[in-house]
C-alpha positions as CSV (number, residue, x, y, z in Angstrom):
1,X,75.5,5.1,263.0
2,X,72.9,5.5,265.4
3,X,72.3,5.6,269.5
4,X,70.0,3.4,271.2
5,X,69.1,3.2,274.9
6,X,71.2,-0.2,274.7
7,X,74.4,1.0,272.7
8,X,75.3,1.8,269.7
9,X,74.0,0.9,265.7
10,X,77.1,0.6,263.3
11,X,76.9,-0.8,259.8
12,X,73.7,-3.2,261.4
13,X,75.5,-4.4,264.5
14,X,74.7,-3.3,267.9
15,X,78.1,-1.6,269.5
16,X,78.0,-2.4,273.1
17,X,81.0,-2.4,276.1
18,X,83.2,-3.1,272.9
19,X,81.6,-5.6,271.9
20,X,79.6,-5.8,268.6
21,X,76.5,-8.2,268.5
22,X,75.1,-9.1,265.2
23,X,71.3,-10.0,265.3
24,X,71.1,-13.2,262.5
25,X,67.1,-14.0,263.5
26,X,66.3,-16.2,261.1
27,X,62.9,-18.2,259.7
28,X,63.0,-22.4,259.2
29,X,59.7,-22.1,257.0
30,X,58.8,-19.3,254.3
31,X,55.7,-18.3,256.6
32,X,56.8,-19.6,259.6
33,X,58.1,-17.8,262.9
34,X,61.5,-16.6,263.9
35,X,64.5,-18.3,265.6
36,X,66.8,-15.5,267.8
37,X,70.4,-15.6,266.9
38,X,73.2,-13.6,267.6
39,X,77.1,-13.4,266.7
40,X,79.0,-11.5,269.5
41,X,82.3,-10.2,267.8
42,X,85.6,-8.7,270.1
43,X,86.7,-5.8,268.8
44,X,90.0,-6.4,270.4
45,X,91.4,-9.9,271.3
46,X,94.2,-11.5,273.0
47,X,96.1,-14.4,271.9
48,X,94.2,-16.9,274.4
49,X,90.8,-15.4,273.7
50,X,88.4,-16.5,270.6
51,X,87.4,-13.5,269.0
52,X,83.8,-14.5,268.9
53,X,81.0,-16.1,270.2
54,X,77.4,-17.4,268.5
55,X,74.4,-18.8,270.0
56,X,70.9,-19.9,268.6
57,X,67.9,-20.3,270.5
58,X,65.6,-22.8,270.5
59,X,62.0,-21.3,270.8
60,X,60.9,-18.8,267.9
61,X,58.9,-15.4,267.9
62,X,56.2,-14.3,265.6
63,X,58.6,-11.6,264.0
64,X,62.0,-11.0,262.8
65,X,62.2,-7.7,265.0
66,X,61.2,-9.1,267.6
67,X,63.6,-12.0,267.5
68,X,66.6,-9.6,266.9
69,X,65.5,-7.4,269.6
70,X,65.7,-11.0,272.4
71,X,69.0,-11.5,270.6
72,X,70.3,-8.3,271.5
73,X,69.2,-8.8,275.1
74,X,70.4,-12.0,275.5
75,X,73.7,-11.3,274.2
76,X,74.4,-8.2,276.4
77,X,73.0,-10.1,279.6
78,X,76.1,-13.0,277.8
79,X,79.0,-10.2,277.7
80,X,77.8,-8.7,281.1
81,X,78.2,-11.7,282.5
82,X,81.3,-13.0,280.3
83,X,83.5,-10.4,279.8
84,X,86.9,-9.9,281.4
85,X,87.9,-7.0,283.7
């Protein structure tokens, strides 16, 4: 486990406003450039609520770290903006 200014690093996925976001940034080509994805798993759920939530983006960036890092954003800004009281 490790901190970052974002959250926290557990077993490779970001633990944030529990909430953990897997960064899946992926290449379509061998050489080519990488797609941002990101799982967002619940670490508690209700009976109405889906326990998680994935999305894929449609531009790429030249490097997987990069990618994952816009992942991560993206999903917090998601769970910020999604997430019940």
């Amino acid at each position: 486990m490790r901190a970052s200014s974002s959250g926290v690093t557990v077993n490779n996925n970001l633990l944030y406003k529990n909430y953990f976001i897997g960064c899946e940034s992926f290449q379509r080509e061998k050489h080519g450039s990488w797609v941002p994805q990101y799982t967002i798993t619940r670490q508690v759920t209700e009976a109405n609520d889906f326990p998680s939530h994935q999305y894929q983006f449609s531009h790429t960036l030249p490097t997987k770290n990069e990618a994952d890092r816009y992942a991560a954003q993206k999903a917090q800004e998601w769970i910020d903006k999604n997430q019940k009281p």
